[in-house]
C-alpha positions in Angstrom: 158.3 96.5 131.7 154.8 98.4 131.3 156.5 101.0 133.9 160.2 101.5 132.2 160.1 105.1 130.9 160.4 104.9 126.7 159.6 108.2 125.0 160.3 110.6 128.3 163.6 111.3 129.2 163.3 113.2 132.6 162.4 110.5 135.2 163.9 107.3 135.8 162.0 104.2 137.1 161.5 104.3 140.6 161.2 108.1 140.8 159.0 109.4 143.4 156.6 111.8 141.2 154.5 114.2 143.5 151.0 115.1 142.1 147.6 116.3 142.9 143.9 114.8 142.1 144.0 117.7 139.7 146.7 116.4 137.3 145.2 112.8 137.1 143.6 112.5 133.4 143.2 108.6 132.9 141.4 107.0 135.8 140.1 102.6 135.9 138.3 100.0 137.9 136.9 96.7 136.8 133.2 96.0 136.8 132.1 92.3 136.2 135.8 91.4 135.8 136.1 93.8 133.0 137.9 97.2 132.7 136.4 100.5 132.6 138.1 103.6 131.8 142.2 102.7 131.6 141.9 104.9 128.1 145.8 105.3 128.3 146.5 101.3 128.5 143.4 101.5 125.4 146.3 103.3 123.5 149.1 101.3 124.2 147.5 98.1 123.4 147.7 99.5 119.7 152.0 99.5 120.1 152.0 96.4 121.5 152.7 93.0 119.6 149.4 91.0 119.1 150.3 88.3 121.7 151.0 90.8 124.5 148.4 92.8 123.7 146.0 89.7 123.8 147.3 88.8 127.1 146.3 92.1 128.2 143.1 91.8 127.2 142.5 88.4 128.6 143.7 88.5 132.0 142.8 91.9 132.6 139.7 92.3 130.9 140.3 95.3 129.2 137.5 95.5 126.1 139.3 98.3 123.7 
């Protein structure tokens, strides 16, 4: 679900995508079992419902 492409219309799920360190803008890791960084999934929480965004929040620790 979280990977299923929505808005973008020139890849399809399970495309291989070739990139460089260079192209990466979004970056995470978890610190004391919460999440730091992960700004993009910090945006998406806000189009999610409130339940699934809740889940989110609980079982992966993000704080946004």
């Amino acid at each position: 679900m979280a990977n299923e492409p929505e808005i973008v219309r020139n890849v399809v799920l399970g495309q291989n995508i070739e990139f460089t360190r260079d192209d990466i803008s979004d970056w995470g890791y978890t610190r004391n079992g919460r999440q730091v960084g992960s700004f993009t999934v910090c945006v998406m929480l806000k189009k999610m419902s409130k339940e699934e965004a809740e889940y989110m929040r609980s079982a992966y620790g993000f704080d946004c």
